[in-house]
N, C-alpha and C positions, 0 to 999 in steps of 0.2 A: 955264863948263861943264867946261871941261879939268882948270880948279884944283881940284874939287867931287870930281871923279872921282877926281884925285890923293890927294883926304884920304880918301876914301872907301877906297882900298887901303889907304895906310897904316896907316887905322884897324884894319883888319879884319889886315893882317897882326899888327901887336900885340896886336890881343885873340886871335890865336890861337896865337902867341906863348906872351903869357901866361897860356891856356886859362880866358879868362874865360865867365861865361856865367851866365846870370837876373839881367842889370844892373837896377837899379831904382835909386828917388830916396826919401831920407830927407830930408827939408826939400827943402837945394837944393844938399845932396851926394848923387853917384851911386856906390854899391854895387854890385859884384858878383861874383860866389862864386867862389873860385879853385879849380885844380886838387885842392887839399888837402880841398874843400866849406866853406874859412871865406868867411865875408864878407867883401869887402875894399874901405875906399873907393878910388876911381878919381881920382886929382888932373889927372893930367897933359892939357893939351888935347887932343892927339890922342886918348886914351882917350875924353873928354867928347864929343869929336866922332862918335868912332865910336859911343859909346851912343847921344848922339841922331839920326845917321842912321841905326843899324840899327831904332830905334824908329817912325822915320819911314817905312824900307819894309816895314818887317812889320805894321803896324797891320792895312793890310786882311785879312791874314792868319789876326791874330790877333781879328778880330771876333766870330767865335765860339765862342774860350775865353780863358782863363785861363793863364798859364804862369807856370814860376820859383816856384813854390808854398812858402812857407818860414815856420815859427813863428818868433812874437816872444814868448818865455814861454807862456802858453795860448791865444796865438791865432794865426792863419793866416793868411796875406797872400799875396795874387799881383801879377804885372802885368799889366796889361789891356793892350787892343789899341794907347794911346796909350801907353806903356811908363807909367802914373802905378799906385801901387802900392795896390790895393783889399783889404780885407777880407774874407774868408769866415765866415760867420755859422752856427754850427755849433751842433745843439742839444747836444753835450756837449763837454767839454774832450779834443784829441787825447789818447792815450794812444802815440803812434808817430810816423813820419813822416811828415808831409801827403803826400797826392800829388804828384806835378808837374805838373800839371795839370787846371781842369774846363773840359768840353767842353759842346757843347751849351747854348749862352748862349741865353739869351731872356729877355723881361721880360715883367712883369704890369703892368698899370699903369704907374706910375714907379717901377717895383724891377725889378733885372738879376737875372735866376738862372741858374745855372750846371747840371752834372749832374756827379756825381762817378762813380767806373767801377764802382760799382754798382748804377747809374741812381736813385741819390736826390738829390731837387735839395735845392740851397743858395741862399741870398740873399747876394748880391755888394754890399756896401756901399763906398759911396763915402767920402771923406774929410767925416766928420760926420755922417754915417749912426748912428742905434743902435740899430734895431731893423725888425722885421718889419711891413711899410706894410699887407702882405695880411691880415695879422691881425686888422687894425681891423674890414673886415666880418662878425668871426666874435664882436666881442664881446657880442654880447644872447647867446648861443649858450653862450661861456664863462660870465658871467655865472649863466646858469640854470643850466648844469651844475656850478659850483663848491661847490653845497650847500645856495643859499640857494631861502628860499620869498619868493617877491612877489605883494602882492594889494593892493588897493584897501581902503582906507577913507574914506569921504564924498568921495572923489575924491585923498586920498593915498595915492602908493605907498608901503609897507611893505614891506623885504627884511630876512631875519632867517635867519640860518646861516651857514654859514662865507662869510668874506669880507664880513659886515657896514659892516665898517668901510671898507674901503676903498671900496666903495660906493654910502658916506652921508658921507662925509669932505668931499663938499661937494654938498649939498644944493642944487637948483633953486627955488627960492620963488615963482616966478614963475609966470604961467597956462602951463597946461604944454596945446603941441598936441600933441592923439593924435586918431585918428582914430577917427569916429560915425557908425554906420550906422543910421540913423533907424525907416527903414522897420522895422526890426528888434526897437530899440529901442519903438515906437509898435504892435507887434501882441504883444511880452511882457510889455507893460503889461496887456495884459484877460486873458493867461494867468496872473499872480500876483493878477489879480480874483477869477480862476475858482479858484482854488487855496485863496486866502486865504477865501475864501466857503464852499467845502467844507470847509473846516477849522473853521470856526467855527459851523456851520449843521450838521453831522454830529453832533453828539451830543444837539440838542434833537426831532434825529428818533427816535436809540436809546432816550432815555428812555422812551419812548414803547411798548417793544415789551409785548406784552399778556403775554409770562412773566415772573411774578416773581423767581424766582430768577437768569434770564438779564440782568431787567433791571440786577436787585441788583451782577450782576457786571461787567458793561458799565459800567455807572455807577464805580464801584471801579478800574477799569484804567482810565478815561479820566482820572478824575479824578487819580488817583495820578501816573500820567503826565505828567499838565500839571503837576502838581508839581514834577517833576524837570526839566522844560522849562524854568520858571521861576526856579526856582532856577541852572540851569545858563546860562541866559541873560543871568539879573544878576551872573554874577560871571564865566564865560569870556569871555560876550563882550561886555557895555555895560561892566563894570569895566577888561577888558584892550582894552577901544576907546579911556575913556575914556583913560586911561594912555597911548597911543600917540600922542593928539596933547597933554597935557598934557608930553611928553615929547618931543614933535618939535625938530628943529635950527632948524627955521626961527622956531618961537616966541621962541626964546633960551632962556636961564636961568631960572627958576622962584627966587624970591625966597625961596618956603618947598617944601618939598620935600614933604611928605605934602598935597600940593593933592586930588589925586584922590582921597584915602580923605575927607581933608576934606569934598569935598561928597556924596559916598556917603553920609558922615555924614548930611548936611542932609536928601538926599534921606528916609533912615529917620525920621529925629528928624518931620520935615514928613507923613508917611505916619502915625506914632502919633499926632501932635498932629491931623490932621482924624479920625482912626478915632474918637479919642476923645472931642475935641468933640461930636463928628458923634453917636456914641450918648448922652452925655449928655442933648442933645437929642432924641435920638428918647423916651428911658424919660422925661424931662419932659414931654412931650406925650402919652404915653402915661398917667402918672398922673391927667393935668386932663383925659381926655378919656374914660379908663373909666369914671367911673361916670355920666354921660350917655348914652354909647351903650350900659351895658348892665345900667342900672336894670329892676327889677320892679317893675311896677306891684302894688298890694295891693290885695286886695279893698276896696271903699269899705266895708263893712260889718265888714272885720276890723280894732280898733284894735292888735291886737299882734302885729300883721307888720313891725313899724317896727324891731324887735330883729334878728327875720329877715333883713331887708334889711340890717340895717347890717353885718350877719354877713356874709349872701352878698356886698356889696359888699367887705369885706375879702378876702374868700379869692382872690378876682376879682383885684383890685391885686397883689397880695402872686404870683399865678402869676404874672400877665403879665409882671411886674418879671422872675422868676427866669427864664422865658422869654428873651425879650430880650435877656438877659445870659449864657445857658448853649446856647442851641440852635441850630447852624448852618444852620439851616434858616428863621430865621425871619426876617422881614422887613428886620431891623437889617443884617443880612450884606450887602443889597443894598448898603450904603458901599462896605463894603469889597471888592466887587468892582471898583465905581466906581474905587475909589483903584488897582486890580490893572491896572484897562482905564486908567487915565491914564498909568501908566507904561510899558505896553506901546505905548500910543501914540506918546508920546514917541518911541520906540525905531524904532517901523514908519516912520515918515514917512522916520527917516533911513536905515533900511534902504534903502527907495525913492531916496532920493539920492544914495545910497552906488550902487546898482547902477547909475544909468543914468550916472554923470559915469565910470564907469572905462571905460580904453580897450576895443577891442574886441580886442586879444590875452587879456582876462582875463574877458569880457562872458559869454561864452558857461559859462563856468566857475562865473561869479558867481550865474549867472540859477539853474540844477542848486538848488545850496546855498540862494538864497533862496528858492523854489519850498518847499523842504522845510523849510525854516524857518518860513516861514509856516503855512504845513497845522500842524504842531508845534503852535505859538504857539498858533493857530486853537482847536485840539484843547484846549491847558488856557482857554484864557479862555472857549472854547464850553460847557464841564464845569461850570463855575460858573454861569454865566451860566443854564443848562438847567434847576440846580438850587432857581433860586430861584422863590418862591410865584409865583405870579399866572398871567395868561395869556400867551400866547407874545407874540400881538399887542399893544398896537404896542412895549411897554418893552423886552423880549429880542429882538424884529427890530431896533429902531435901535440898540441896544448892541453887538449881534452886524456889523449893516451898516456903524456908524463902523467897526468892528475893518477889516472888509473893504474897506474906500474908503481908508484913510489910506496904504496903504502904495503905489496908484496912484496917489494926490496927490502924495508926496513925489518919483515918479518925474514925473511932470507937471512940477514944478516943475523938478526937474534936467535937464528937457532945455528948459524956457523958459530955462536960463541956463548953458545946455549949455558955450557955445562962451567965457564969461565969467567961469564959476564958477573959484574959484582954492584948492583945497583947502590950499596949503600959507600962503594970509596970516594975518596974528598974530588980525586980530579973528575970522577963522575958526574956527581953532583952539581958541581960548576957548570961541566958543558953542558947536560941536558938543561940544566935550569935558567942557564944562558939563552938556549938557543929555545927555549917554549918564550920565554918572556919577552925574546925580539921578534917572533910569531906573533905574540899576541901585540906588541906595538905596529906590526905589521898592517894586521886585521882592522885593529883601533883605526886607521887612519884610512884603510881602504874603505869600512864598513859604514863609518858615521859621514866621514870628508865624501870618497869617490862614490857613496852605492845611498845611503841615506839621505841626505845632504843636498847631493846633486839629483837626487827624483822627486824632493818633496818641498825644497824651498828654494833653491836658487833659480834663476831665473830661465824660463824655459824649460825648466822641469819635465816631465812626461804628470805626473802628478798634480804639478801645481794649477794646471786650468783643467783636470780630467772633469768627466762627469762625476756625480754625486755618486750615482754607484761603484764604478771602477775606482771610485775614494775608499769608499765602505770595505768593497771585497781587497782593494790591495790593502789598509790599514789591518784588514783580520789578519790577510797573511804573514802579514809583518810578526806580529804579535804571536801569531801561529808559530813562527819559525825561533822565536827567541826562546817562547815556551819550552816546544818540546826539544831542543838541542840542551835547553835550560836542566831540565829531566835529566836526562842523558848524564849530566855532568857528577849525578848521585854515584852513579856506577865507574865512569870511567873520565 
């Protein structure tokens, strides 16, 4: 006890002595700043003694601050309460000299902070420390505000703006858990029923209205409309769908790089080849079957109505043919709606599994966009479908009601496989991205060939000899409909 106390003077008269003071340790040499302010190591035992019994009674002292405050090039260094020499974590490089002190310690977590004297706190790192612990609950935060946009696709995330890369720089491929609130999920399923049903079911009502000229224009903005739907659907967003996962990390490398225009391709080329079969067939059955159903009987007592008839039978074949071939209206089109409604199906089912597999931070967001999406959809495949001959019953209700059921099905199915389904595995990837991309070849060819094409420059048109204004109102629509489907494509 006696000896203890003996070093204890000595120590303290030599450090004051040699007016040392803010001793600290560089490795397992002790430093401390002479009268002059340089730093100077401490060799001598008594010195070594005195630092570390002065460190030893002032600890509890110094438990809540920081002293001895001194740069090393740009950065800051104190002693703590155990004399061991800590960092101060500063969001800019000093321009002066640190303080000598921060006050007011206390920790988060497992991070020390200090307050400097103008009560802004700092993080005290320890030996090996490099950065801010408290941060980490701010990154989904950082993340969203750095620039970038994230949203779902058939259950993959997609983030695209600044900061992409770092990111995506290493992809999760694995079933990713996010949280599903069902009930939720299970009562927005009969509101994109009730959605999709108004959308496809509202224009076989308008054709309907007893004014001609209201009708003429109804018909003309709905239809133009869906034009631009569909065209705006097959290429913002079944071709930039397709492309997102034909391009995902998780898939890997693509062996040939124009994949997704590739089967864009098939889809078109596949869309021409049944259009055309398809009529082929129709004006072949139609030749071997006009003049049976619509022979003239001739009087039995006239023998030279047989010239007649063979007249009238020509003139008969010879329209139907140009019929057939030139009128949008006439039974043949019925294909090529068929071929408009397969590829919008395609597309619906996965819409529906695309909304319900995304988390419930983006669910609510997703639901808005497909809601309007549908109604849209609805709206041009309703326009077609309204237009064609016959009765409404039962051929335009079950064409108009697939339209309407597919896109609950596909949500049916994503949440039977809710908690399994794994957007980012390789065979995934393939098929959704397959089958958006022969969608959108689908669309491509119904939208610009069957619905654009044929109302606005080929011959006989409905467009091509309208009046000046049914030009004006159906061109806005057009434009109307690419726009805002256009929109739409930011979100979903």
């Amino acid at each position: 006890m006696l000896q203890g106390l003996f070093l204890v003077c000595i120590a303290a008269s030599v450090a004051h002595a040699q007016s040392y003071s803010g001793c600290h340790t560089h490795g397992s040499v002790e430093y401390c700043y002479g009268a002059d302010g340089k730093e100077t190591p401490i060799t001598t035992q008594a010195q070594v003694t005195a630092t570390s019994v002065a460190a030893t009674t002032t600890s509890s002292a110094q438990t809540s601050a920081v002293t001895g405050c001194h740069s090393h090039g740009g950065d800051v260094f104190c002693i703590n309460g155990e004399g061991h020499e800590v960092q101060v974590s500063l969001t800019a490089t000093p321009t002066g000299e640190p303080p000598a002190q921060y006050t007011g310690c206390h920790s988060h977590g497992g991070s020390q902070y200090c307050l400097d004297a103008a009560g802004n706190e700092v993080q005290i790192l320890e030996e090996g420390e490099t950065g801010h612990k408290h941060d980490d609950d701010n990154n989904s935060s950082s993340k969203s505000s750095s620039g970038q946009n994230c949203h779902f696709h058939a259950g993959v995330e997609h983030c695209v703006g600044a900061g992409e890369s770092e990111h995506s720089s290493e992809p999760s491929c694995g079933v990713q858990s996010r949280e599903y609130d069902m009930p939720l999920r299970i009562g927005t399923l009969f509101v994109v029923l009730v959605t999709s049903g108004i959308g496809v079911f509202l224009p076989m009502l308008l054709v309907q209205l007893p004014l001609g000229t209201i009708n003429t224009m109804t018909s003309t903005v709905i239809k133009q409309f869906g034009t631009g739907v569909i065209l705006s659907t097959a290429f913002i967003h079944l071709y930039t769908h397709a492309n997102l996962m034909f391009t995902n990390k998780c898939l890997g490398e693509l062996g040939y790089e124009g994949t997704t225009s590739a089967v864009v391709l098939a889809g078109i080329f596949l869309s021409f080849l049944t259009e055309y079969i398809g009529h082929r067939i129709i004006l072949a059955r139609g030749k071997t079957s006009t003049p049976e159903c619509c022979e003239d009987t001739p009087s039995p007592n006239s023998r030279d109505s047989k010239d007649d008839t063979t007249a009238t039978r020509t003139m008969q074949l010879a329209q139907l043919s140009h019929n057939h071939g030139s009128d949008a209206t006439k039974p043949n089109t019925k294909l090529s709606v068929l071929v408009m409604e397969a590829g919008v199906i395609f597309h619906s089912i996965l819409i529906g599994l695309t909304l319900v597999v995304a988390g419930d931070s983006f669910y609510k967001t997703l639901l808005v966009v497909i809601v309007f999406h549908q109604f849209f959809e609805g709206l041009a495949l309703g326009a077609r479908i309204a237009l064609l001959p016959g009765r409404v019953f039962p051929s335009k209700v079950v064409m108009a009601g697939t339209f309407a059921l597919i896109t609950p099905i596909g949500m049916a199915i994503g949440m039977g496989v809710l908690h399994s389904f794994n957007g980012n595995g390789r065979s995934t990837l393939i098929t959704l991205g397959t089958l958006d991309a022969l969608s959108a070849g689908i669309l491509v060819w119904v939208g610009a060939v069957d619905m654009w094409a044929r109302d606005w420059v080929m011959e006989e048109g409905e467009m091509m000899n309208a009046p000046l204004v049914r030009v004006l109102v159906g061109g806005m629509a057009l434009i109307a409909g690419m726009v805002l489907m256009g929109v739409l494509g930011k979100w979903a």
